[in-house]
C-alpha positions in Angstrom: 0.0 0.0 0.0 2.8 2.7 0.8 5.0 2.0 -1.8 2.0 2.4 -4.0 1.1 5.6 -3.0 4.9 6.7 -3.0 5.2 5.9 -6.7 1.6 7.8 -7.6 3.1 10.4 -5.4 6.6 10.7 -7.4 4.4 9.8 -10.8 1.2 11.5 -10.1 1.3 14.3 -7.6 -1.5 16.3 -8.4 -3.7 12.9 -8.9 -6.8 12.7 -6.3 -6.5 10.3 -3.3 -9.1 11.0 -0.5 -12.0 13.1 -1.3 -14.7 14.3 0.5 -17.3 16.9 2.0 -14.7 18.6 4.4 -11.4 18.3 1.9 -9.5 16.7 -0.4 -5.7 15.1 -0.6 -3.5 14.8 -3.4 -1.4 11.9 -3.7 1.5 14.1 -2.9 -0.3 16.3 -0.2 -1.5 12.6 1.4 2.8 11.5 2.0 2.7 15.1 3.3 0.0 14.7 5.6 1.1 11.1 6.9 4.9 12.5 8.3 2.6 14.8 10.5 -0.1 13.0 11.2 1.8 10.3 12.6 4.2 12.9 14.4 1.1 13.9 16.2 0.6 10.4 16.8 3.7 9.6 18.0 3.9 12.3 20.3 0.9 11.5 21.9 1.6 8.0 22.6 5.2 8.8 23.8 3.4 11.9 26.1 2.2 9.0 28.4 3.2 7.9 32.3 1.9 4.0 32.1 0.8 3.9 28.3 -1.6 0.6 28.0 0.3 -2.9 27.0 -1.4 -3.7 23.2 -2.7 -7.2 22.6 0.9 -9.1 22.3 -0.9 -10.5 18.9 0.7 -6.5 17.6 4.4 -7.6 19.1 4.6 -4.1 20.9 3.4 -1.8 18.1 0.9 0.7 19.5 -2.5 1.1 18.3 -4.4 4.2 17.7 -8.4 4.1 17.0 -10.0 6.6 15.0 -13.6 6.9 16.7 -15.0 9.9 14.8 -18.2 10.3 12.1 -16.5 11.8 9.3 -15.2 9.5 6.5 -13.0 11.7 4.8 -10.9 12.4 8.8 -11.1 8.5 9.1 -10.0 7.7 5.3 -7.2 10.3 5.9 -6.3 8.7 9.4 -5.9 5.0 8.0 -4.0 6.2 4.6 -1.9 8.3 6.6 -0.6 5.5 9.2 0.2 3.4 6.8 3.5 3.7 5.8 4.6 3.3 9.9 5.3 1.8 12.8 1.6 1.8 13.8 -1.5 -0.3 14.2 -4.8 1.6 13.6 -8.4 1.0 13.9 -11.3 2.1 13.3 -14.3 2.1 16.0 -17.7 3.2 15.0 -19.1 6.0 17.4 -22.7 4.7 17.0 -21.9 1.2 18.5 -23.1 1.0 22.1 -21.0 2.8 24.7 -19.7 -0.5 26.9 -19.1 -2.2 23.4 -16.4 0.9 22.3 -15.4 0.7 26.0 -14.5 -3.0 25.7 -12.7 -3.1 22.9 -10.6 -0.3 24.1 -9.3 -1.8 27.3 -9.5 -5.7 25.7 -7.4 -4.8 22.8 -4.7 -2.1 24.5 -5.4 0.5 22.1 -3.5 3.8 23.6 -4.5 6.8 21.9 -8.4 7.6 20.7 -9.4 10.3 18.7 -12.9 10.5 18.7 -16.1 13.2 18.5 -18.0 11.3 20.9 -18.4 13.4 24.1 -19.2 10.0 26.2 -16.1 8.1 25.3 -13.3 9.8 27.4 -15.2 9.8 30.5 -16.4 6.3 30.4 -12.6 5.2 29.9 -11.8 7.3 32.9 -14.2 5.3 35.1 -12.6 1.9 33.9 -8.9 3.5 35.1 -7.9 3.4 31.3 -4.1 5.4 31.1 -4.3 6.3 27.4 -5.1 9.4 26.0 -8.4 10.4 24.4 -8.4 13.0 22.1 -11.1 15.3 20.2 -11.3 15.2 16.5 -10.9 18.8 16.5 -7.8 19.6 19.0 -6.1 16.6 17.1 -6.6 19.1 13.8 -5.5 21.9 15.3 -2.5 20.0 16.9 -1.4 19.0 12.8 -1.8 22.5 12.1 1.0 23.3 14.2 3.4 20.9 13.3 5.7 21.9 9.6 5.2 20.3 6.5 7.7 18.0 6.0 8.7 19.2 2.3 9.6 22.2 4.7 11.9 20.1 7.8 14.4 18.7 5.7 17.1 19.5 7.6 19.7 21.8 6.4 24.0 21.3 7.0 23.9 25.2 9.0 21.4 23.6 11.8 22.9 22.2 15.1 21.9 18.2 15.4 19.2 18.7 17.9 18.0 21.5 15.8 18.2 19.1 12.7 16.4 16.1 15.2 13.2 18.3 15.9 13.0 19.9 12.7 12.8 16.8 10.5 9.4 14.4 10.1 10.3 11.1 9.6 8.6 9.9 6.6 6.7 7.2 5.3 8.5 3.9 4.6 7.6 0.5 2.8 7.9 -1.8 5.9 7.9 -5.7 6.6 5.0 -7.3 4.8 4.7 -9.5 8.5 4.0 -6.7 10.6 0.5 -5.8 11.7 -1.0 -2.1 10.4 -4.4 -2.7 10.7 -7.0 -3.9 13.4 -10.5 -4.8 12.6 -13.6 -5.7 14.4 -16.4 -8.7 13.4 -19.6 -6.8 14.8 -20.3 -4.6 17.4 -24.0 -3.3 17.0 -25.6 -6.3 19.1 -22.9 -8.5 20.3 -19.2 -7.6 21.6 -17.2 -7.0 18.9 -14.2 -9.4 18.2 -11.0 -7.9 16.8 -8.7 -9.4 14.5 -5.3 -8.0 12.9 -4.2 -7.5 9.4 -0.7 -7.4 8.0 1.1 -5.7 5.2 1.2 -9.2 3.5 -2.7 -10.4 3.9 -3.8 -7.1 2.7 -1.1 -7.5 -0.9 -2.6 -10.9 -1.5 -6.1 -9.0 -0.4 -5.6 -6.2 -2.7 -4.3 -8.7 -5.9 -7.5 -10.5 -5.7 -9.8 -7.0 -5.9 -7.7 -6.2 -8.7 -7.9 -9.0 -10.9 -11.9 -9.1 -10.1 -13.4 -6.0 -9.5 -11.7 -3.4 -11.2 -10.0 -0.8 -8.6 -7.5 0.1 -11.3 -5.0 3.4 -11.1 -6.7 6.3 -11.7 -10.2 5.3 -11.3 -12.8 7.3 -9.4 -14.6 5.7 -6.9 -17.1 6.7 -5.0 -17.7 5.0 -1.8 -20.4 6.0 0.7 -21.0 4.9 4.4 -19.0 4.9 7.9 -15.4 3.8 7.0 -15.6 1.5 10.4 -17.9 -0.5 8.0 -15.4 -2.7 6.9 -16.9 -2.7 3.0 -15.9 0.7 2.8 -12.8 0.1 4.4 -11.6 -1.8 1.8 -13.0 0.0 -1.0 -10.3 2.7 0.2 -7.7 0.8 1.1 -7.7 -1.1 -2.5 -8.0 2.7 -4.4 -4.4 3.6 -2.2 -3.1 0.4 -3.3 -3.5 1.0 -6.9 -3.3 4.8 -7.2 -7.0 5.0 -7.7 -8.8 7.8 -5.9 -11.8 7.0 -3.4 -14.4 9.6 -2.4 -16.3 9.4 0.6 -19.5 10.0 2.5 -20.7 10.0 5.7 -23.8 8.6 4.6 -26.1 7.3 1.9 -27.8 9.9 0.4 -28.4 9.4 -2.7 -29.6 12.5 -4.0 -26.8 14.6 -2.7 -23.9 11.7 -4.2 -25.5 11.7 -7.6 -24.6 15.1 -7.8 -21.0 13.7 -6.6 -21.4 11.5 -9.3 -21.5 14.0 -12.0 -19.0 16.7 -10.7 -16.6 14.4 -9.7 -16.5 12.3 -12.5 -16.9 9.0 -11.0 -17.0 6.0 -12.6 -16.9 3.1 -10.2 -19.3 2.9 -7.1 -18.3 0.4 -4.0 -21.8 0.1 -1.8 -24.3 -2.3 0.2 -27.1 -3.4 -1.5 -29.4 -0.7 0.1 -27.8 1.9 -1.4 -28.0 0.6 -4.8 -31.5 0.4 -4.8 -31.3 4.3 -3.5 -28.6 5.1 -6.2 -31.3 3.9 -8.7 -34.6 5.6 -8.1 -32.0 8.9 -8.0 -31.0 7.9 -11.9 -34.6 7.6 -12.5 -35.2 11.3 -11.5 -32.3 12.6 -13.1 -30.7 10.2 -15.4 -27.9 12.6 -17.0 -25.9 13.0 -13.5 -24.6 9.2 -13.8 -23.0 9.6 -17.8 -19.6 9.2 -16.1 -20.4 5.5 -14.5 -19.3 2.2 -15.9 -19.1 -0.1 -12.4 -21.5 -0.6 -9.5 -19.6 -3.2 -7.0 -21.7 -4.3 -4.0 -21.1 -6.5 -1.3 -22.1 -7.0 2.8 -25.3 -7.8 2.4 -27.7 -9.9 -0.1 -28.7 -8.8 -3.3 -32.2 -8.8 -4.0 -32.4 -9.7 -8.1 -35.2 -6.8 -8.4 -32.6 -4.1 -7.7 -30.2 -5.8 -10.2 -32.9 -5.8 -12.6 -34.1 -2.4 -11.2 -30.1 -0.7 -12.0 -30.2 -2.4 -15.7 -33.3 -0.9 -16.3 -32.3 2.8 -15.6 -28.7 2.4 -16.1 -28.7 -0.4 -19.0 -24.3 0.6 -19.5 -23.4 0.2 -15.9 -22.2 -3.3 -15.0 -22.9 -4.2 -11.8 -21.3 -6.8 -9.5 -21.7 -8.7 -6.3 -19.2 -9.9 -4.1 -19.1 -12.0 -1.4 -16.1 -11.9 1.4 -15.2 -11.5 4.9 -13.8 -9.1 6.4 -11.8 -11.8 8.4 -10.9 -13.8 5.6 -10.9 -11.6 2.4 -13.0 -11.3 -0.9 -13.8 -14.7 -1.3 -16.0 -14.7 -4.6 -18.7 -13.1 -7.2 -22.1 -13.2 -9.0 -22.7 -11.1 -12.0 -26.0 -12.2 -12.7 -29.3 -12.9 -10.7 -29.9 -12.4 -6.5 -25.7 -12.6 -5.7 -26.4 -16.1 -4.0 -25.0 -18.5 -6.3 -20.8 -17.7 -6.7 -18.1 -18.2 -8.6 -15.1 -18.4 -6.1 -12.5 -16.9 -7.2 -9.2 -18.7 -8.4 -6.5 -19.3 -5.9 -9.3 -19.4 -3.0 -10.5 -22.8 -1.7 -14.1 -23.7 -0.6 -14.9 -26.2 1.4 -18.4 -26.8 3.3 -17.9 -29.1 6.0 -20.7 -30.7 8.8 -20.8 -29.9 12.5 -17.7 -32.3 13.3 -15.4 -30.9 10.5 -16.1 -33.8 7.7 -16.8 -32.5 4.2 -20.9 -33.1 3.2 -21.9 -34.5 0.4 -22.1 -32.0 -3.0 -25.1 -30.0 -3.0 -25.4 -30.9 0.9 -26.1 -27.4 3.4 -23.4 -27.1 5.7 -20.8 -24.9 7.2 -18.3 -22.9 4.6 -14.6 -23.1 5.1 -12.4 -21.1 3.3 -8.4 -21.4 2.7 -7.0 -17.7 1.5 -3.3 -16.3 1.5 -5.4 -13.3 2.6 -6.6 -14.4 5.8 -6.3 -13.3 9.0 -4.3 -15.2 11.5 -6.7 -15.4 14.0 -8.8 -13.2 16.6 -7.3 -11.3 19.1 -7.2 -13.5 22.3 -8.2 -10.7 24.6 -11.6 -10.1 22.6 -12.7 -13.7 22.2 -12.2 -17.6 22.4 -13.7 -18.7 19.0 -11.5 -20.1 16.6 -11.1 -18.3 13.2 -8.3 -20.6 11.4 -8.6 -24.3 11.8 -5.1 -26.5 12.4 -5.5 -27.4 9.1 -5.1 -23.4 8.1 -8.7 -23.3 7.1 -11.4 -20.7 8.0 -14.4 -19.8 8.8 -16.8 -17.6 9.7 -19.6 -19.5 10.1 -21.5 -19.2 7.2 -23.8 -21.6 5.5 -24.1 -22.6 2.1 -23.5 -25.4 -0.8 -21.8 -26.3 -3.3 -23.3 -26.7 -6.6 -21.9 -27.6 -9.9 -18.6 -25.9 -9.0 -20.2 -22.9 -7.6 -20.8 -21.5 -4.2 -24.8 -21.0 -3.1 -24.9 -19.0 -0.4 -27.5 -19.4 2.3 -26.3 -16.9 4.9 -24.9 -17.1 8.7 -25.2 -20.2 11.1 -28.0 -17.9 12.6 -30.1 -17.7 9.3 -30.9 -21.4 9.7 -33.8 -22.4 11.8 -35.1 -25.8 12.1 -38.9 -26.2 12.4 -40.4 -29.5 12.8 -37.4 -31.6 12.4 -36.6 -29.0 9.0 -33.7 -27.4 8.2 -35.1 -24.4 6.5 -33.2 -21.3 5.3 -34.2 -18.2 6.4 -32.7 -16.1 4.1 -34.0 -18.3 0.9 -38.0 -17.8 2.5 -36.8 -14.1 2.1 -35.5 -14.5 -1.6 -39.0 -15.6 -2.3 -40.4 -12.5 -2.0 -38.4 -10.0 -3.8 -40.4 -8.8 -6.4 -44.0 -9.1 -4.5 -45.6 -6.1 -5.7 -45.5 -2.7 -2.7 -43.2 -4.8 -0.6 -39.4 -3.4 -0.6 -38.1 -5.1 2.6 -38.9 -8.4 4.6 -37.0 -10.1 7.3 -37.6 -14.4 8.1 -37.5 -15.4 11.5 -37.8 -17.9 14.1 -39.8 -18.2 16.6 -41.2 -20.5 19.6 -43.5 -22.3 19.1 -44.7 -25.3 21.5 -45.4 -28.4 18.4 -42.5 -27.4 16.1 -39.8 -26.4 18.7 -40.0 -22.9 16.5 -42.2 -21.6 13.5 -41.1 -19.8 10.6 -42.7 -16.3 10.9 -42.1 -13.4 8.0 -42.2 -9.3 9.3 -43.4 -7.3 6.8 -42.2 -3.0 6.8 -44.3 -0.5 5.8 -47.4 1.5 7.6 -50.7 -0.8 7.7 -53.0 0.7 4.5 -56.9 1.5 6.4 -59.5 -1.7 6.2 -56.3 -4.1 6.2 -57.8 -7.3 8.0 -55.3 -8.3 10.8 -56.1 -12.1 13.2 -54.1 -10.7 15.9 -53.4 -8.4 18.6 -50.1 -6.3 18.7 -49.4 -2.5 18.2 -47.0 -1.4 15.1 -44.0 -0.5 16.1 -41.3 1.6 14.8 -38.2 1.1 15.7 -34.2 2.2 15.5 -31.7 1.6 13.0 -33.5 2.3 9.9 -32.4 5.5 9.4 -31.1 5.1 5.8 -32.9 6.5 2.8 -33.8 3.3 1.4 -35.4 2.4 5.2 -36.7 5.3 5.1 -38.4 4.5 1.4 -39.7 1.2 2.3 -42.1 2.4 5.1 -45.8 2.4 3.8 -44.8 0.0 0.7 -46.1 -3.0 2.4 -49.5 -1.2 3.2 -51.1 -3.6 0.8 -49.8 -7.0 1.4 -52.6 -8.9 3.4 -51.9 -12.1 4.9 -53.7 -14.4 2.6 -51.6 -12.5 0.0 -48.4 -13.7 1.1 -49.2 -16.5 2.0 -50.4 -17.5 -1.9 -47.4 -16.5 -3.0 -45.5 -18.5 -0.6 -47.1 -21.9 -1.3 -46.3 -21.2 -5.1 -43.0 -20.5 -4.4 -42.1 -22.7 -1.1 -41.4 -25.7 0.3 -43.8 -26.6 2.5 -41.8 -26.4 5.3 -40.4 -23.0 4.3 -43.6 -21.3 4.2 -44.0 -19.4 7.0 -46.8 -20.3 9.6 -47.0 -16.7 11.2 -46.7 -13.3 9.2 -46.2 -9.9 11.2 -46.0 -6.1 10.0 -43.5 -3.6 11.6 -43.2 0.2 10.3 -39.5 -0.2 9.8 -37.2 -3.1 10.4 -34.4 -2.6 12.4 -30.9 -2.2 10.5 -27.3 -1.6 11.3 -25.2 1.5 10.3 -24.8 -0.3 7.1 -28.2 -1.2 6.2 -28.2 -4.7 6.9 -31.3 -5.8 8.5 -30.7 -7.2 11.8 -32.4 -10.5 11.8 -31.9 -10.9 16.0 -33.4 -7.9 16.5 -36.6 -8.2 14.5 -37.3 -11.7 16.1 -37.1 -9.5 19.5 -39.8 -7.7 18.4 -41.9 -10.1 17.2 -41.7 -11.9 21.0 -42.0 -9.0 22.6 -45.2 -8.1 21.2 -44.2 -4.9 19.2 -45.0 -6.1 15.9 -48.1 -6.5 14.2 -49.9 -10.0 13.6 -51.2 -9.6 10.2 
């Protein structure tokens, strides 16, 4: 990555490498930057009495976690560290308090810089010795160190005047050493971190490039918290090829079509959600996306309707849909259909394996294992027990899925499986079955108890209840958190039609018996995390707590 962005540097100075809404860095301005942001860094760590001991996973390098809502800051932060003796990370400021406490104090991480007024004192109760700094005061403290084109030190200075003056700069380092830490979850379960090195994220980066096009020079644009670790990687493979990313701190559509246009962009890196969002924008104004060739999307699954929906408005823009892991790497594509069946890619190995570690039959459900140079070595032992890498240097991460003729189907995470009346059944496929289904934009399968299956399949519906809907049950509608992003936002009142009997004809025609689900519930909006998954946990909550509607 830093020998990358010295070459675009020497070759390309003036060449775009971070933009967004509060500034802009040139390749050369960005090896600039790094030499003073990781002074300030530097300084800050060394500034301490009884600095915290970082997970021994790092071998003694300090970590520093960027805790801030701006992309661009964060984008900036990660780039800039890069090229040094540093591990950084990126913690989301909307995760739960005790979750970005935790990780913190579990992990050793030394210096915070954060715009979260809750952090610093809620690390002073738990007798945390780093330092917390504000995004702000950690601006004005670059401000006030040189640039470093300006500190090279001159023959006429004394050496201590030459030692002060001069930034050390950014360096290609040891493709063993760990630069990066990363975290599995954190919006309803504690978070586990994980390390990558210089090394796993060169065999990362060669795999994006060979697949999904971040080549030098390209524009991309890619929206959404850079904690998210799709968007992480989106700028992390731009710096790696002299590409240039542009970020936002959130998915609005209307506002990044214009982005679109004056930026020139013409490769987008987003969830699903946002797709759908970047779509009905192109329908209002079609002209503002002349400049895009590539939609790559990932982190969630893709309903066929919004592939269909993009070729439709946009019939020139390719669109493709990966599947990785943040752990592991990108793993795989589809370039055609709902993203579940994938072609993994060469050098990658697939493997789906039972509950004791033998391989199932093909075309059998079980447990994915992957093998990639990419991988992770493990999770940080301070964060977690679970196993990421197998003795036999396999992985996984627990998702579920087949193989089939060659190909990966994916079915989803251990937790998307429920098993009703003796059935396996796929939560995730009962969902697949209704994209499509006229007014509905957003559905979420779930389990729940029931006293002759053990659990029933049950289906929540979003969107406001339409007047003379006829309901069987009791229940108030509820609308609840996380679905604060505009295609959330879109969905509610689009379900307003579906009755019960509805759905439930379309299920039998489409269905296994044992798939169609036996309860069906409406909620105003489902609950999603920052990046616009919909949290399937969640939703069952409200279902057994009553806050749902039973259609």
């Amino acid at each position: 990555m830093t020998q990358a962005m010295l070459e675009t540097a020497s070759q390309h100075p003036q060449r775009p490498a971070i933009v967004g809404a509060e500034g802009r860095l040139t390749y050369g301005e960005l090896i600039d930057d790094s030499a003073r942001l990781f002074a300030a860094i530097d300084g800050l760590h060394a500034a301490q009495s009884r600095p915290p001991v970082p997970a021994p996973e790092t071998r003694g390098i300090p970590i520093t976690a960027m805790s801030v809502g701006s992309a661009y800051q964060t984008a900036r932060f990660i780039a800039g560290l890069a090229g040094f003796r540093a591990v950084s990370a990126t913690i989301d400021p909307r995760w739960p308090l005790d979750h970005r406490v935790d990780v913190i104090l579990s992990t050793g991480i030394g210096v915070v810089i954060t715009d979260a007024e809750d952090l610093a004192p809620a690390l002073q109760e738990r007798d945390w010795t780093g330092t917390v700094v504000g995004l702000d005061e950690f601006l004005a403290l670059l401000e006030t160190l040189p640039s470093a084109r300006r500190t090279q030190p001159s023959a006429a200075q004394a050496p201590h005047e030459q030692s002060s003056a001069a930034l050390e700069p950014p360096t290609v380092r040891d493709g063993d050493e760990a630069f990066l830490m990363l975290f599995s979850s954190g919006t309803t379960s504690n978070p586990k971190a994980f390390l990558k090195t210089r090394r796993q994220y060169r065999e990362n980066a060669a795999v994006s490039t060979a697949h999904l096009e971040p080549f030098p020079g390209v524009a991309t644009l890619a929206p959404g918290p850079v904690s998210y670790s799709l968007t992480l990687y989106a700028v992390i493979e731009c710096m790696v090829t002299g590409g240039s990313v542009h970020v936002a701190d959130a998915f609005d559509a209307l506002a990044l079509a214009r982005r679109v246009e004056a930026e020139h962009i013409t490769r987008v890196v987003a969830v699903p959600a946002f797709v759908k969002a970047l779509t009905d924008a192109a329908r209002r104004d079609h002209d503002r996306f002349g400049s895009l060739d590539l939609v790559v999307t990932g982190g969630a699954n893709l309903p066929a309707s919004i592939r269909d929906g993009l070729a439709a408005i946009l019939p020139t823009v390719r669109l493709i849909s990966y599947y990785g892991a943040a752990e592991i790497g990108f793993i795989g594509d589809s370039r055609a259909g709902d993203g579940t069946l994938i072609s993994v890619y060469d050098g990658i190995g697939a493997s789906i394996r039972d509950d004791s570690g033998a391989e199932v039959p093909a075309g059998d459900l079980g447990t994915l294992w992957i093998r990639a140079a990419a991988c992770s070595d493990g999770y940080l032992a301070g964060t977690t027990d679970e196993v990421l890498v197998g003795s036999d240097g396999w992985a996984t991460v627990h998702d579920q899925g087949r193989l089939v003729d060659g190909q990966l189907e994916l079915v989803g995470r251990a937790g998307d499986i429920a098993v009703t009346g003796g059935h396996k059944v796929a939560l995730t496929e009962v969902e697949r079955a209704f994209d499509g289904f006229p007014r509905l934009t957003a559905v979420c399968a779930v389990a729940v108890p029931d006293a002759s299956l053990g659990s029933a399949v049950a289906l929540v519906v979003e969107g406001e209840a339409a007047p003379g809907v006829a309901r069987d049950g009791g229940g108030a509608s509820a609308e609840v958190g996380g679905a604060s992003t505009e295609a959330g936002r879109a969905a509610a009142g689009a379900a307003g039609g579906a009755t019960k009997e509805a759905l439930r004809r379309h299920a039998e025609r489409r269905l296994a018996p044992q798939f169609v689900p036996r309860r069906w519930y409406r909620v105003a909006r489902l609950p999603r995390t920052v990046g616009g998954k919909i949290r399937r946990e969640a939703t069952a909550e409200l279902v057994v707590d009553g806050k749902a509607e039973r259609l």
